[in-house]
C-alpha positions as CSV (number, residue, x, y, z in Angstrom):
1,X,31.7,-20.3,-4.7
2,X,28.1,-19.7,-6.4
3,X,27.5,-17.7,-10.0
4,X,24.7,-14.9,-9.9
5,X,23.6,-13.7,-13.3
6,X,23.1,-9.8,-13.4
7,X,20.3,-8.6,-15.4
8,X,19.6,-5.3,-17.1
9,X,15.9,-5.4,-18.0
10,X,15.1,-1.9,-19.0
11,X,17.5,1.0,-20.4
12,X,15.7,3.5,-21.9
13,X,14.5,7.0,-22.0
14,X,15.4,7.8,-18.4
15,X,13.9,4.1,-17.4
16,X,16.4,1.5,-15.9
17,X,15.7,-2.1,-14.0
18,X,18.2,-4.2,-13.2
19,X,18.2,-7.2,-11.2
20,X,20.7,-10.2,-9.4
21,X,19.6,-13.6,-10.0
22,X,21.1,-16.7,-7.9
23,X,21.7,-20.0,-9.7
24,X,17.8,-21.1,-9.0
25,X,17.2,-17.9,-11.0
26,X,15.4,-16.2,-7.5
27,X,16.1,-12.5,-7.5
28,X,18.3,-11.9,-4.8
29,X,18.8,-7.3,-5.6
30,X,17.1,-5.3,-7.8
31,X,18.0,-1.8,-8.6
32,X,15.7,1.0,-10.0
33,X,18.0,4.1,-10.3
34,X,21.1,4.3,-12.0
35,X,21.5,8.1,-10.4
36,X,21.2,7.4,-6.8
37,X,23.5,4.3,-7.1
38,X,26.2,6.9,-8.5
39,X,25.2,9.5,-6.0
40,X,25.7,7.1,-3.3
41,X,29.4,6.5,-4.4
42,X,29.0,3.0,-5.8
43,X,29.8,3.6,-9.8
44,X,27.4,2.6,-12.3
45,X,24.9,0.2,-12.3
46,X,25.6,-0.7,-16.4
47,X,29.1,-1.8,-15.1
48,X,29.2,-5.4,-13.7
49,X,31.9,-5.1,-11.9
50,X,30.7,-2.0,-10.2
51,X,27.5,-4.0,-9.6
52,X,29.8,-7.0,-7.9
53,X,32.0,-4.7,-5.3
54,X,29.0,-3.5,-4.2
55,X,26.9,-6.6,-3.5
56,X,30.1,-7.9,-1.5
57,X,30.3,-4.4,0.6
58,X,26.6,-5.2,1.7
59,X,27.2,-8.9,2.2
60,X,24.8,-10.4,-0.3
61,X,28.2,-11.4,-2.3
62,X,31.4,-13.2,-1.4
63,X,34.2,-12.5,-2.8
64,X,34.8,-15.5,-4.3
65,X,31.6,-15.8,-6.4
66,X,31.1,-14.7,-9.6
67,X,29.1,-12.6,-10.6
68,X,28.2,-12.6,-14.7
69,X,25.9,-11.2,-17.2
70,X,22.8,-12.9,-17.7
């Protein structure tokens, strides 16, 4: 089992940035558009948890890690 901290580094007048860190702090995802995350049926990128199911549907997750905010 392995924590990843999830990042949201910009949030802001239509701007968003997010990104995965693993536990040596390398970005391992990063995500630029809130709407085309939702439009591709994964939820919301501001939700953590929505952020974790989909990480494990492409396989950059297990399901036992943990996934928390950074």
């Amino acid at each position: 089992m392995k924590t990843y901290e999830y990042y949201i580094n910009i949030d802001e007048r239509g701007e968003f940035c997010s990104d995965v860190r693993d536990e040596n702090n390398k970005t391992i995802a990063e995500f630029r558009c809130v709407e085309e995350f939702r439009e591709d049926g994964f939820g919301d990128l501001r939700s953590i948890n929505d952020v974790n199911e989909y990480l494990i549907s492409i396989g950059i997750l297990k399901s036992d890690d943990n996934l928390v905010w950074g």
